[in-house]
mmCIF entry with sequence, helices, sheets and N, C-alpha, C, O atoms, coordinates in Angstrom:
data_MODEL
# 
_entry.id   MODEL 
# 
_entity.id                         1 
_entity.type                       polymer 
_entity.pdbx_number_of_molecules   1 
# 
_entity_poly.entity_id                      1 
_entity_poly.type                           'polypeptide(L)' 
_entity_poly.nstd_linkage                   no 
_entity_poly.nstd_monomer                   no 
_entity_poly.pdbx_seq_one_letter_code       
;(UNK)(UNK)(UNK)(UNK)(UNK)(UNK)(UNK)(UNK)(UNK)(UNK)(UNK)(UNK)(UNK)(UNK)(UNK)(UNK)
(UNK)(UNK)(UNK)(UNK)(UNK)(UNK)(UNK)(UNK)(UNK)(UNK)(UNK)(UNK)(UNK)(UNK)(UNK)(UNK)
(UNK)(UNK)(UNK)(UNK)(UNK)(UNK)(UNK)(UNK)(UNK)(UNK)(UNK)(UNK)(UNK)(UNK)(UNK)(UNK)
(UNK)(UNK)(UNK)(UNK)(UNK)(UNK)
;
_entity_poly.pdbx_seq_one_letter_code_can   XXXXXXXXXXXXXXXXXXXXXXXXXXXXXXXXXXXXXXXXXXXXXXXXXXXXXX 
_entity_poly.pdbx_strand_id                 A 
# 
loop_
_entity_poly_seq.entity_id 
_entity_poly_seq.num 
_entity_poly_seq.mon_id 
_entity_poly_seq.hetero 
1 1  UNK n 
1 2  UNK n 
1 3  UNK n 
1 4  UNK n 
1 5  UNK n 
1 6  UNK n 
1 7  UNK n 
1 8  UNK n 
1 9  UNK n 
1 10 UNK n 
1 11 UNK n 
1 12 UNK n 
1 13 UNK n 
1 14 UNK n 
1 15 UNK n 
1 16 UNK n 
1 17 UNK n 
1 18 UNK n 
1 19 UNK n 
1 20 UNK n 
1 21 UNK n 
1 22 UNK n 
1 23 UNK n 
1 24 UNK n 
1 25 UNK n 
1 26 UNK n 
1 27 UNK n 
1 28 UNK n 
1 29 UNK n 
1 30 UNK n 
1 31 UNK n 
1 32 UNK n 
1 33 UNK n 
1 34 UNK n 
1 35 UNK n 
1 36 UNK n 
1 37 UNK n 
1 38 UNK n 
1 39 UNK n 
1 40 UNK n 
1 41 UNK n 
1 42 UNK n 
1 43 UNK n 
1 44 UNK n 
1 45 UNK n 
1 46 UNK n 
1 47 UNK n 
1 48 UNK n 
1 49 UNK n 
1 50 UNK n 
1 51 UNK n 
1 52 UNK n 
1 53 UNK n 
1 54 UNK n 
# 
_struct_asym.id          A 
_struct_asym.entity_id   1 
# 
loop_
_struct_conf.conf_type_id 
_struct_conf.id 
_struct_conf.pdbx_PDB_helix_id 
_struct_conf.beg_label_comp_id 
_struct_conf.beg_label_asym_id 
_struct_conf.beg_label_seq_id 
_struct_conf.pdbx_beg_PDB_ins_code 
_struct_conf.end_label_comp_id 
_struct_conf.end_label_asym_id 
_struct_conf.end_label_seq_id 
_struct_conf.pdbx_end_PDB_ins_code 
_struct_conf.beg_auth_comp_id 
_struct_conf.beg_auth_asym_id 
_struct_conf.beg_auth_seq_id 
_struct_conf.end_auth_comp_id 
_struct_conf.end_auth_asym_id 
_struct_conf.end_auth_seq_id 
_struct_conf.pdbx_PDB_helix_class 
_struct_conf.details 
_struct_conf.pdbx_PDB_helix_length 
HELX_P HELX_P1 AA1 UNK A 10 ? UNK A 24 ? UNK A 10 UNK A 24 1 ? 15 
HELX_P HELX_P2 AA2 UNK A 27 ? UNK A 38 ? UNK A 27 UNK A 38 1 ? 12 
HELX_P HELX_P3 AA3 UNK A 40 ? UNK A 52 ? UNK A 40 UNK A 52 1 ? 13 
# 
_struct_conf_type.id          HELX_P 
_struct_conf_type.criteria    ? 
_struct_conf_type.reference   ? 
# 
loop_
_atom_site.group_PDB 
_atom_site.id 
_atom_site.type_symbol 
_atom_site.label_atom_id 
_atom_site.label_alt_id 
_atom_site.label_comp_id 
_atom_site.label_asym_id 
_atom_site.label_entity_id 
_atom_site.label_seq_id 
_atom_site.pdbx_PDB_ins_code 
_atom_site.Cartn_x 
_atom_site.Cartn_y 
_atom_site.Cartn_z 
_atom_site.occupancy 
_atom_site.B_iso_or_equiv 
_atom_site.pdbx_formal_charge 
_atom_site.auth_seq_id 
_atom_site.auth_comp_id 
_atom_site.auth_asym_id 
_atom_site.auth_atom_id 
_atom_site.pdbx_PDB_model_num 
ATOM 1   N N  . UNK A 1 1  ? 205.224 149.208 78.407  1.00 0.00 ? 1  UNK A N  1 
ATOM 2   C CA . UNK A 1 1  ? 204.179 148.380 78.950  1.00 0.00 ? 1  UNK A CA 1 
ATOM 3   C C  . UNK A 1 1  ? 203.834 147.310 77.909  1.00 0.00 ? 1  UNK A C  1 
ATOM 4   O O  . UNK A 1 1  ? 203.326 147.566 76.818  1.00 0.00 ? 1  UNK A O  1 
ATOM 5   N N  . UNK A 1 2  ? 204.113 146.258 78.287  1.00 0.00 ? 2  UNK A N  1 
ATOM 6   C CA . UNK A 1 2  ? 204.033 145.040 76.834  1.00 0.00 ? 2  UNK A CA 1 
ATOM 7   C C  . UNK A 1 2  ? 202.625 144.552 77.334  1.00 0.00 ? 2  UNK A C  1 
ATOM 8   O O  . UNK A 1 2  ? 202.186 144.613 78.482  1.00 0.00 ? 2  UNK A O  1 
ATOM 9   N N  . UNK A 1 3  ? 201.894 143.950 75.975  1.00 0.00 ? 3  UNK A N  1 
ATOM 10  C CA . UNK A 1 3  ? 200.866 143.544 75.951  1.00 0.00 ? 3  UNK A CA 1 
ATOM 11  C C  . UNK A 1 3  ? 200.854 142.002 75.829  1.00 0.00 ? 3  UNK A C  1 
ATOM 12  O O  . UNK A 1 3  ? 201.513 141.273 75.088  1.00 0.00 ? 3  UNK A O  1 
ATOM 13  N N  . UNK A 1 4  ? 199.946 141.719 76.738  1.00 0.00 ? 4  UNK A N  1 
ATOM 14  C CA . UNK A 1 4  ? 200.009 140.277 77.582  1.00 0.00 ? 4  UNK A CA 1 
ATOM 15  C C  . UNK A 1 4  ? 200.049 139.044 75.988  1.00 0.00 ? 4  UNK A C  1 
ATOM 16  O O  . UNK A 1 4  ? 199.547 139.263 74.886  1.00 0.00 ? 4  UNK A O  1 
ATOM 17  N N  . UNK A 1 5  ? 200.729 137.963 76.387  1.00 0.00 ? 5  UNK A N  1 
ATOM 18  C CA . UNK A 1 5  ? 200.967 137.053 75.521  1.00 0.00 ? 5  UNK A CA 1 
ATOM 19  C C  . UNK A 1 5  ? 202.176 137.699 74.669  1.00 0.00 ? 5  UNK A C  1 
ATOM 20  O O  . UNK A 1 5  ? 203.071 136.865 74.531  1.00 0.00 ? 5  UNK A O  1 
ATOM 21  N N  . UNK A 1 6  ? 202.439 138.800 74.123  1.00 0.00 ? 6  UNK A N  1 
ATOM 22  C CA . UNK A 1 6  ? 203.812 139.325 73.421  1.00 0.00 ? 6  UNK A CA 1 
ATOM 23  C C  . UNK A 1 6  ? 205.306 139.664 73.749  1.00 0.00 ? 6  UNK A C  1 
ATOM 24  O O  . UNK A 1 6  ? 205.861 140.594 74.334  1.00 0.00 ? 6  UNK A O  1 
ATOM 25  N N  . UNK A 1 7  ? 205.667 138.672 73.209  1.00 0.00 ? 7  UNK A N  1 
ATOM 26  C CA . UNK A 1 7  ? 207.452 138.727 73.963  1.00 0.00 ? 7  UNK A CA 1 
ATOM 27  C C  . UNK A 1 7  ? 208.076 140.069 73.460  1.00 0.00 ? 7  UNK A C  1 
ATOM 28  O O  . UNK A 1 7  ? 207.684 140.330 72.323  1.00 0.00 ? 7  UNK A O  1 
ATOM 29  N N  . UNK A 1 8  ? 208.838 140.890 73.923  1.00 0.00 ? 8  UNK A N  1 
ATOM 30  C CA . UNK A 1 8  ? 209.476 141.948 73.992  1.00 0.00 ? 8  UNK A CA 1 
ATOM 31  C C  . UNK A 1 8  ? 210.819 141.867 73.883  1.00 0.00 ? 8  UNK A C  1 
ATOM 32  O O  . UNK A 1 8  ? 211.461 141.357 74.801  1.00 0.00 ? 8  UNK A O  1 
ATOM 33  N N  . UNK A 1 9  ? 211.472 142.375 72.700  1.00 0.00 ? 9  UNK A N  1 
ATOM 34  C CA . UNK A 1 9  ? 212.433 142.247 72.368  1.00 0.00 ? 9  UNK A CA 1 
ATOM 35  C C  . UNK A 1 9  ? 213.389 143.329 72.300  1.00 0.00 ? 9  UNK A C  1 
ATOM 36  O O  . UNK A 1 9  ? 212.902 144.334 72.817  1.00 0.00 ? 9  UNK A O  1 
ATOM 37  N N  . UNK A 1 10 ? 214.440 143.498 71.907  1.00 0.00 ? 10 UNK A N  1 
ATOM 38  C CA . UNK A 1 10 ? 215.366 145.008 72.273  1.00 0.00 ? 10 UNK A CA 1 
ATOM 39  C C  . UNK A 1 10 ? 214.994 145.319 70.837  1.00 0.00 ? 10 UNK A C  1 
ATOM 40  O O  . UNK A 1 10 ? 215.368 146.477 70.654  1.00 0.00 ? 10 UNK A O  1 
ATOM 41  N N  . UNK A 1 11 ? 214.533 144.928 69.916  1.00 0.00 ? 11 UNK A N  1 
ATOM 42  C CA . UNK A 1 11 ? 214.262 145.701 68.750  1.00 0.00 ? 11 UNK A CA 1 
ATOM 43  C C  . UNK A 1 11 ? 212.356 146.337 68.716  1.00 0.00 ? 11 UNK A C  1 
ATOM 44  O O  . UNK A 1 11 ? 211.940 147.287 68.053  1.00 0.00 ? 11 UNK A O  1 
ATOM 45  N N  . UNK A 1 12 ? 211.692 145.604 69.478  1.00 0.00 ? 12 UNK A N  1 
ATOM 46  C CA . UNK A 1 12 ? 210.365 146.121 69.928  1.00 0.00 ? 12 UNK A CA 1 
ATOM 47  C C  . UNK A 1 12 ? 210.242 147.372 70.460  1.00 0.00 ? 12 UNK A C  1 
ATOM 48  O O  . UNK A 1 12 ? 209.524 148.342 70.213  1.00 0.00 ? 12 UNK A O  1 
ATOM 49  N N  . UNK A 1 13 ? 211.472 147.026 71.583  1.00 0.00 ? 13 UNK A N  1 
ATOM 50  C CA . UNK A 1 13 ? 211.729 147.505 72.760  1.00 0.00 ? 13 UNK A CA 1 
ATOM 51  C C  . UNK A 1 13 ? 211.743 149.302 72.422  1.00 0.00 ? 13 UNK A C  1 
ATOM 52  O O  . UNK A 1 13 ? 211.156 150.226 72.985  1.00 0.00 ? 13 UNK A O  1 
ATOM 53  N N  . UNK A 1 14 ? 212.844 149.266 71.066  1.00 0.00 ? 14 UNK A N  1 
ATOM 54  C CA . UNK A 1 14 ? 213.653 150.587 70.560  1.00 0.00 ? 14 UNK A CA 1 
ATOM 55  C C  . UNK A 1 14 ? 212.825 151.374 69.553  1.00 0.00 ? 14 UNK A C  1 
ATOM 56  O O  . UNK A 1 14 ? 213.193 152.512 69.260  1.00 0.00 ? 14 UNK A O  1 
ATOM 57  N N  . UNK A 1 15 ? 211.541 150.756 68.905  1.00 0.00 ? 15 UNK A N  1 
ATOM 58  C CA . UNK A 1 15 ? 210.616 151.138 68.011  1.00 0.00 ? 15 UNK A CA 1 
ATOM 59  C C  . UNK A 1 15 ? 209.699 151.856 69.010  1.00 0.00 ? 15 UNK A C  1 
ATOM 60  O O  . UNK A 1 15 ? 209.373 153.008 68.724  1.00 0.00 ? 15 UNK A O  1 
ATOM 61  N N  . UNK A 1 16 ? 209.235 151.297 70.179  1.00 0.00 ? 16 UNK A N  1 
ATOM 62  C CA . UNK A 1 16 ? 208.265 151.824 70.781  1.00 0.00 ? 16 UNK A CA 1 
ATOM 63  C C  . UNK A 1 16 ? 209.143 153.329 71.593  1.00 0.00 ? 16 UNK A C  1 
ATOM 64  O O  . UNK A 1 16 ? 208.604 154.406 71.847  1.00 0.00 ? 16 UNK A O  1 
ATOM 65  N N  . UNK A 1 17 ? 210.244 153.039 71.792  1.00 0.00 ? 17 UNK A N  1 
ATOM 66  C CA . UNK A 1 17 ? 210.744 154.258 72.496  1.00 0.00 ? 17 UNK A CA 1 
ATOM 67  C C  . UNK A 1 17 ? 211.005 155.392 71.294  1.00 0.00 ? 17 UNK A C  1 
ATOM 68  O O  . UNK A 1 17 ? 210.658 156.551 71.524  1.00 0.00 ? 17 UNK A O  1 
ATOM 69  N N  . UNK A 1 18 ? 211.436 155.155 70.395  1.00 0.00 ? 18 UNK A N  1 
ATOM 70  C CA . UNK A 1 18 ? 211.447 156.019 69.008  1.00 0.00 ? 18 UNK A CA 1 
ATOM 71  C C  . UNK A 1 18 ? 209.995 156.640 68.760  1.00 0.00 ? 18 UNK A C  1 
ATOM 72  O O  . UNK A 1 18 ? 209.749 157.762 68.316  1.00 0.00 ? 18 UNK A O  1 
ATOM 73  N N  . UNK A 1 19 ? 209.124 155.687 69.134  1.00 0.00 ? 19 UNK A N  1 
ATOM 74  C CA . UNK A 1 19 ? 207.193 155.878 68.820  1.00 0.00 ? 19 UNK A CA 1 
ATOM 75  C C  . UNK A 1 19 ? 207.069 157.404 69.934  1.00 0.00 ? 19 UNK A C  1 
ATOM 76  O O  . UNK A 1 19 ? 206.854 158.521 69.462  1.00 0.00 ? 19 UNK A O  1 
ATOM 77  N N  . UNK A 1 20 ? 207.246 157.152 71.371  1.00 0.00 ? 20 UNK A N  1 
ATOM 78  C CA . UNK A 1 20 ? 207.128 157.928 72.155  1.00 0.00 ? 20 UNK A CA 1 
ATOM 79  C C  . UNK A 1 20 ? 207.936 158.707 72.157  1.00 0.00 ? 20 UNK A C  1 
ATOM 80  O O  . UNK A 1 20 ? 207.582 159.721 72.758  1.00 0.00 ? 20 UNK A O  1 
ATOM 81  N N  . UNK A 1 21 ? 209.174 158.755 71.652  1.00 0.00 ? 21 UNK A N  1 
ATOM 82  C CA . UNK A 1 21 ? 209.792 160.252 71.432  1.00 0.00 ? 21 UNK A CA 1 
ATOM 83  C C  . UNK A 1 21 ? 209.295 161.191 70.528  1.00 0.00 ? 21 UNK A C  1 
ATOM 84  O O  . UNK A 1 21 ? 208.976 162.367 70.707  1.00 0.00 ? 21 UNK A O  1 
ATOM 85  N N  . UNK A 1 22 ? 209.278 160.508 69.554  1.00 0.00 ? 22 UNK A N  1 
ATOM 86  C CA . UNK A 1 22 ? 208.231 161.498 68.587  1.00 0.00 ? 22 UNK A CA 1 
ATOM 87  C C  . UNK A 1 22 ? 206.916 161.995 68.922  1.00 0.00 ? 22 UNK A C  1 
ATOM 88  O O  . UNK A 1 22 ? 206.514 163.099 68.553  1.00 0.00 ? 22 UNK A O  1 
ATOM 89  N N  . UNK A 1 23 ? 206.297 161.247 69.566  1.00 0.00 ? 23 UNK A N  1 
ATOM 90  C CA . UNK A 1 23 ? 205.255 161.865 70.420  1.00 0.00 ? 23 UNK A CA 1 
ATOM 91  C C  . UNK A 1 23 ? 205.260 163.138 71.060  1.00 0.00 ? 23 UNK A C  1 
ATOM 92  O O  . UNK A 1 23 ? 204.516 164.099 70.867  1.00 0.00 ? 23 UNK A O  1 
ATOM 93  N N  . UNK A 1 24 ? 206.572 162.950 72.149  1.00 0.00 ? 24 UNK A N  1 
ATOM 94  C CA . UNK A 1 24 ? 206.064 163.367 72.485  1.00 0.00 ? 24 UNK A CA 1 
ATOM 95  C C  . UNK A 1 24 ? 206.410 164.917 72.045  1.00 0.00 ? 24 UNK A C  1 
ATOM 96  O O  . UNK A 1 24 ? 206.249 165.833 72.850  1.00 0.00 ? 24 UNK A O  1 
ATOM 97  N N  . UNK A 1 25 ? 206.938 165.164 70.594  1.00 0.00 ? 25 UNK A N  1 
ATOM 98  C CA . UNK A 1 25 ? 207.617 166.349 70.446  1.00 0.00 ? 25 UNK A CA 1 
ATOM 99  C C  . UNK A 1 25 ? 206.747 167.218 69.199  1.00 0.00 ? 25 UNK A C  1 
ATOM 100 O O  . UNK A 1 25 ? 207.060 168.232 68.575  1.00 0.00 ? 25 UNK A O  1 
ATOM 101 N N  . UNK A 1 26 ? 205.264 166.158 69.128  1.00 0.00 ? 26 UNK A N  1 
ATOM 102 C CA . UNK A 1 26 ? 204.724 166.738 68.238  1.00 0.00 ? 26 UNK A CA 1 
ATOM 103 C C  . UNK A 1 26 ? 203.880 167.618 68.815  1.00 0.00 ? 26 UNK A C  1 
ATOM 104 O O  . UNK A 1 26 ? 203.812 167.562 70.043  1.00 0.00 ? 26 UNK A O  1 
ATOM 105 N N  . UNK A 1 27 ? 203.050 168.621 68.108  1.00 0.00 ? 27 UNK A N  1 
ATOM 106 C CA . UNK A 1 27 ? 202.883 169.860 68.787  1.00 0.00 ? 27 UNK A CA 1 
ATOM 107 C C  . UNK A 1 27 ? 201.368 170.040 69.111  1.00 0.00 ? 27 UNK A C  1 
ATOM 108 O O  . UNK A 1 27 ? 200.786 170.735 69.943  1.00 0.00 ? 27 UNK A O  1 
ATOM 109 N N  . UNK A 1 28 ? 200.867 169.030 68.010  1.00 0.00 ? 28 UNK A N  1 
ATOM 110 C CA . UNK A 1 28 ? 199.120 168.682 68.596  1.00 0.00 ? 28 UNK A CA 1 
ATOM 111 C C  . UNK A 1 28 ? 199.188 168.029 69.643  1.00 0.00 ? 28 UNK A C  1 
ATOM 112 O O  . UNK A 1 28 ? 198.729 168.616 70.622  1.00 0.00 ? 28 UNK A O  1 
ATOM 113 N N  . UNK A 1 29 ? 199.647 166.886 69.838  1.00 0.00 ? 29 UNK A N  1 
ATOM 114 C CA . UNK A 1 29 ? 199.579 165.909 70.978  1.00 0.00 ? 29 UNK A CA 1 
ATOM 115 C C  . UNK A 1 29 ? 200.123 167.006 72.033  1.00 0.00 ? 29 UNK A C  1 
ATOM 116 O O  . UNK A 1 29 ? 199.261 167.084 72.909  1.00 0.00 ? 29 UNK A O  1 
ATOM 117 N N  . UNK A 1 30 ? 201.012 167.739 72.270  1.00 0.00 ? 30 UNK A N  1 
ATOM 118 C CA . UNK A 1 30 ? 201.186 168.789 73.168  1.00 0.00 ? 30 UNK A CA 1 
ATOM 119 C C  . UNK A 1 30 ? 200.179 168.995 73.891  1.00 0.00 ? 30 UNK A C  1 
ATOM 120 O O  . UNK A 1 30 ? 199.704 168.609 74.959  1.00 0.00 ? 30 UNK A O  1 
ATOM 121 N N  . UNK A 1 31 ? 199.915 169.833 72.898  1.00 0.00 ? 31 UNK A N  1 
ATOM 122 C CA . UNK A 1 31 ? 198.818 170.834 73.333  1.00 0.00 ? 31 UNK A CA 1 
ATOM 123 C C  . UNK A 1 31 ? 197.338 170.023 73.301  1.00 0.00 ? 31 UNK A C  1 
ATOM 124 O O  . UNK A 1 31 ? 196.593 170.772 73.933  1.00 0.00 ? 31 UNK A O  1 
ATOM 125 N N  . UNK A 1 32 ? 196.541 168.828 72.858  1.00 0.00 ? 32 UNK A N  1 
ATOM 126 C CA . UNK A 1 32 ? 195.947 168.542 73.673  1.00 0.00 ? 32 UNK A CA 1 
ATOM 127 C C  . UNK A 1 32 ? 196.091 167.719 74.899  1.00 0.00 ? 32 UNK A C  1 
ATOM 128 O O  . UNK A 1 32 ? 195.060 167.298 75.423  1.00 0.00 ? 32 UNK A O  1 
ATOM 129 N N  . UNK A 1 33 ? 197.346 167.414 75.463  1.00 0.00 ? 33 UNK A N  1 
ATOM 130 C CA . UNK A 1 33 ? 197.667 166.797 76.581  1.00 0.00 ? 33 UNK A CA 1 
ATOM 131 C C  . UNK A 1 33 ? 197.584 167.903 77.932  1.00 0.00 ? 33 UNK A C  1 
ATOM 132 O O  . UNK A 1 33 ? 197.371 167.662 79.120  1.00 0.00 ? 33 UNK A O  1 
ATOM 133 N N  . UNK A 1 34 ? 197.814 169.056 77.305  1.00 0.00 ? 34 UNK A N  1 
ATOM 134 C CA . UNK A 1 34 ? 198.246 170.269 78.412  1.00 0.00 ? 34 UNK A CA 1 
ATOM 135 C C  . UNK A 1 34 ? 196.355 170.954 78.831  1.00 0.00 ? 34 UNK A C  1 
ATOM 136 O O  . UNK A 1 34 ? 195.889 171.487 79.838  1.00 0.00 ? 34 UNK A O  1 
ATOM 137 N N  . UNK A 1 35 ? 195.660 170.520 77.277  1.00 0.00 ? 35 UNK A N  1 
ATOM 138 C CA . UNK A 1 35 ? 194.014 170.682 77.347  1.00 0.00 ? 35 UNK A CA 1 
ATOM 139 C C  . UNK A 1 35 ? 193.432 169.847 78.088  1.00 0.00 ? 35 UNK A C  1 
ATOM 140 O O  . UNK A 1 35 ? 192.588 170.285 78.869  1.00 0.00 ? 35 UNK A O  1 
ATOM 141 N N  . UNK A 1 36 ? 193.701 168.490 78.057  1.00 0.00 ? 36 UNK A N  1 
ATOM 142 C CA . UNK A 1 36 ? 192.994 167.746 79.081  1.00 0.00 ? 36 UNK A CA 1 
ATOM 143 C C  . UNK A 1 36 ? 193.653 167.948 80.715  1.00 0.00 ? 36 UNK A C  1 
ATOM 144 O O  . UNK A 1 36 ? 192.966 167.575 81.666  1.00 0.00 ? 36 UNK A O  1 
ATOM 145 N N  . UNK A 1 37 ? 194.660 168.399 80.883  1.00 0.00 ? 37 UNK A N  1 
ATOM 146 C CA . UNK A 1 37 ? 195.262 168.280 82.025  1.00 0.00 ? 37 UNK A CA 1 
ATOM 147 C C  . UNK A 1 37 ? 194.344 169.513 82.709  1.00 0.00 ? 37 UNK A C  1 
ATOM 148 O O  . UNK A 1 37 ? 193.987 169.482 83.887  1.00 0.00 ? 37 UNK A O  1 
ATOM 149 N N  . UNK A 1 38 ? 193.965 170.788 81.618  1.00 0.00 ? 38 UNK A N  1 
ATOM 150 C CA . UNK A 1 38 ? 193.480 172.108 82.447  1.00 0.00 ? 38 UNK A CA 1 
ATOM 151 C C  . UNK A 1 38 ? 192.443 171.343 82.573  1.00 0.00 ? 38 UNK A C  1 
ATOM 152 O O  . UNK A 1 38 ? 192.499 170.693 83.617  1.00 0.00 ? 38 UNK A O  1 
ATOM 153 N N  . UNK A 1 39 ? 191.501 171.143 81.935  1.00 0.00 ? 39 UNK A N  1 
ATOM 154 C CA . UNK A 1 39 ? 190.131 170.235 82.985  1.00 0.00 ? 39 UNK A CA 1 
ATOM 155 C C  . UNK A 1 39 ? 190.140 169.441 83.559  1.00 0.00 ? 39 UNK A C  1 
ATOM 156 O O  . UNK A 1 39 ? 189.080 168.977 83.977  1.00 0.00 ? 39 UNK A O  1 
ATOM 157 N N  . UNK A 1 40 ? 191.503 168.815 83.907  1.00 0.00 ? 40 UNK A N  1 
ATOM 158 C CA . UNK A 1 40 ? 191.147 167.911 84.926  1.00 0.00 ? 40 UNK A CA 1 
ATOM 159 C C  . UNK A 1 40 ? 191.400 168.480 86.410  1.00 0.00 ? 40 UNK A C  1 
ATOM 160 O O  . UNK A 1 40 ? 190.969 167.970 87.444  1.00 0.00 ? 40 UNK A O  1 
ATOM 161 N N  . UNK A 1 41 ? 192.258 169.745 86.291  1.00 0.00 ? 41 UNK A N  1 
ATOM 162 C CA . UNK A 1 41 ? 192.286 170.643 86.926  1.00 0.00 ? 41 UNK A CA 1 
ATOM 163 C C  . UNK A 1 41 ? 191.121 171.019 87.182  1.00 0.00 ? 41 UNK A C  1 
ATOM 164 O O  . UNK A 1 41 ? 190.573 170.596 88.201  1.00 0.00 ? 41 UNK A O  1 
ATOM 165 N N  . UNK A 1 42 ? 190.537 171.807 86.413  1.00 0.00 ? 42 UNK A N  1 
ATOM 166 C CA . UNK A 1 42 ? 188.859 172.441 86.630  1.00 0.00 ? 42 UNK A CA 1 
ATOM 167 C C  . UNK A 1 42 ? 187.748 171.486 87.486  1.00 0.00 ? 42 UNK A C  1 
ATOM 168 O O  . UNK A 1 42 ? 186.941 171.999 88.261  1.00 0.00 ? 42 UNK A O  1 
ATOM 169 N N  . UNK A 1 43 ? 187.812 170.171 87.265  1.00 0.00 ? 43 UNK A N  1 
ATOM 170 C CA . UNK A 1 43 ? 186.851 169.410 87.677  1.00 0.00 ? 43 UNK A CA 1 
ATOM 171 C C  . UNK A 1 43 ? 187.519 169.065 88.747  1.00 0.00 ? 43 UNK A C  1 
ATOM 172 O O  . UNK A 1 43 ? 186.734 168.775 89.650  1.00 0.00 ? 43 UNK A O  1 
ATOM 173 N N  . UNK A 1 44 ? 188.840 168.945 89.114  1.00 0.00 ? 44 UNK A N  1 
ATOM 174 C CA . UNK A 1 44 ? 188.826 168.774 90.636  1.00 0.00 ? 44 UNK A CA 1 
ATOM 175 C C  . UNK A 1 44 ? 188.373 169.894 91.453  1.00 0.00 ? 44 UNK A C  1 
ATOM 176 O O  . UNK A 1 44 ? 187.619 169.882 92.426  1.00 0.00 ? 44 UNK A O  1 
ATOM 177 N N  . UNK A 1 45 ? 189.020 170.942 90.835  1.00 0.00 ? 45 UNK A N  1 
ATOM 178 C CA . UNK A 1 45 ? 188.099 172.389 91.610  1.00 0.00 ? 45 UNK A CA 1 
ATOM 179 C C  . UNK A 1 45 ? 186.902 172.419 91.901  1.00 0.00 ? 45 UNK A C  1 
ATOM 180 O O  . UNK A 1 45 ? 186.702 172.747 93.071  1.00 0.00 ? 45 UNK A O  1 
ATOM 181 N N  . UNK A 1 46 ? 185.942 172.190 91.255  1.00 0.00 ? 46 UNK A N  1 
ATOM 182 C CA . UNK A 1 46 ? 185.096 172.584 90.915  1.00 0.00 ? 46 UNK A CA 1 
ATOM 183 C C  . UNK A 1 46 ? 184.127 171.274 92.296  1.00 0.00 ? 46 UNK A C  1 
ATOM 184 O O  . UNK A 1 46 ? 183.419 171.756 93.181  1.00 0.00 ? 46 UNK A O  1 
ATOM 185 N N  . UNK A 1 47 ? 184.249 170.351 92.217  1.00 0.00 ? 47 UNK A N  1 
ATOM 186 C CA . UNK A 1 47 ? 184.325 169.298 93.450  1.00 0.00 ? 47 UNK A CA 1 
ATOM 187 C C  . UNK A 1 47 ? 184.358 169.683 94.546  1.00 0.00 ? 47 UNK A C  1 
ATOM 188 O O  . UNK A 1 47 ? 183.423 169.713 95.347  1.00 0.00 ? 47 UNK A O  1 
ATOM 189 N N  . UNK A 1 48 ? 185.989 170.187 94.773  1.00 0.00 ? 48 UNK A N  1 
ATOM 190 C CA . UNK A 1 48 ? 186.191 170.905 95.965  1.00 0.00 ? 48 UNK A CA 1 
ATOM 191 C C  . UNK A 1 48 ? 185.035 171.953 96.498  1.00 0.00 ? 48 UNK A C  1 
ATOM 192 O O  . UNK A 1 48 ? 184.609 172.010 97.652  1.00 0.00 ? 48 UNK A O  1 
ATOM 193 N N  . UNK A 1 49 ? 184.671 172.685 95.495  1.00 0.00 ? 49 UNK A N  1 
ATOM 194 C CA . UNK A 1 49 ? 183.956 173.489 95.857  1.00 0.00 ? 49 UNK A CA 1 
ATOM 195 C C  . UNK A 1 49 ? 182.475 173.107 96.543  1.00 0.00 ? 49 UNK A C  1 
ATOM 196 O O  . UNK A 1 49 ? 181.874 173.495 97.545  1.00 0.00 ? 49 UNK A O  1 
ATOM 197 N N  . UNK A 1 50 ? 182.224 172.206 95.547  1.00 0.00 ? 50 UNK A N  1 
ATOM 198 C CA . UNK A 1 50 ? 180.524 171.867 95.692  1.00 0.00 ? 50 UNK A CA 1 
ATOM 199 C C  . UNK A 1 50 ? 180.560 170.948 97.093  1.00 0.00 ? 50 UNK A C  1 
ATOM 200 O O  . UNK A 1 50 ? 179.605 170.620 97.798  1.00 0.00 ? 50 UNK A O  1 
ATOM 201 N N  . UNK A 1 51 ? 181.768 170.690 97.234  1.00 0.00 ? 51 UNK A N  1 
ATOM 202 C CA . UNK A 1 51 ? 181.778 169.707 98.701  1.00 0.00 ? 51 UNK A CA 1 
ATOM 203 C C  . UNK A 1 51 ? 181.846 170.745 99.814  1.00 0.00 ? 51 UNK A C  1 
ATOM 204 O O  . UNK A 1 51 ? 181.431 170.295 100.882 1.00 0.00 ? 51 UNK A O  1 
ATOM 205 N N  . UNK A 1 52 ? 182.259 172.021 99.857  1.00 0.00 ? 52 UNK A N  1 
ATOM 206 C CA . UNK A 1 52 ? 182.362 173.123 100.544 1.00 0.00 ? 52 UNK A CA 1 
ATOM 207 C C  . UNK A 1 52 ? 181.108 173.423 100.623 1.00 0.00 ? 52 UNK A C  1 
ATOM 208 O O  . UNK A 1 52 ? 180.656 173.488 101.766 1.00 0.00 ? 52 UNK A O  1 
ATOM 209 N N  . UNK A 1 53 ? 180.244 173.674 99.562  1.00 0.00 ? 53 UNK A N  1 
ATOM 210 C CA . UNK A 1 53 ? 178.736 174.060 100.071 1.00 0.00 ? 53 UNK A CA 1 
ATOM 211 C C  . UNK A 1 53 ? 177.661 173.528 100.687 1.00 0.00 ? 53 UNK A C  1 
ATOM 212 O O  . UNK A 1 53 ? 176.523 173.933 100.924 1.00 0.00 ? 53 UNK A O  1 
ATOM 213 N N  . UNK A 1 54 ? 178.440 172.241 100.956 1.00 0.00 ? 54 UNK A N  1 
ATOM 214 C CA . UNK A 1 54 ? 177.466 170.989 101.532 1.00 0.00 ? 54 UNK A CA 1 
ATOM 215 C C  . UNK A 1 54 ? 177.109 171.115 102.309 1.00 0.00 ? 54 UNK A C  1 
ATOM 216 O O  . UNK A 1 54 ? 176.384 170.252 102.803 1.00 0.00 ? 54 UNK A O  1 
# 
């Protein structure tokens, strides 16, 4: 996703994909990605529900 006004180049291009591989193999970023995902889980539930008691 390039940021407006910045030309994108195949050497930009290969830093940022190198950036996000490493990402995504590190083990904090993991695991709080898999943490925000369970509450976002929870709070849709939790919605569902309160719209059920309406």
């Amino acid at each position: 996703m390039p940021e407006p006004g910045v030309e994108v180049n195949d050497e930009i291009k290969e830093r940022r994909d190198r950036w996000v591989e490493n990402l995504e193999k590190d083990f904090y970023i993991n695991e709080a990605v898999n943490v925000l995902g369970d509450l976002n889980l929870n709070l849709e539930a939790s919605k569902k529900v309160a719209q059920n008691k309406k």
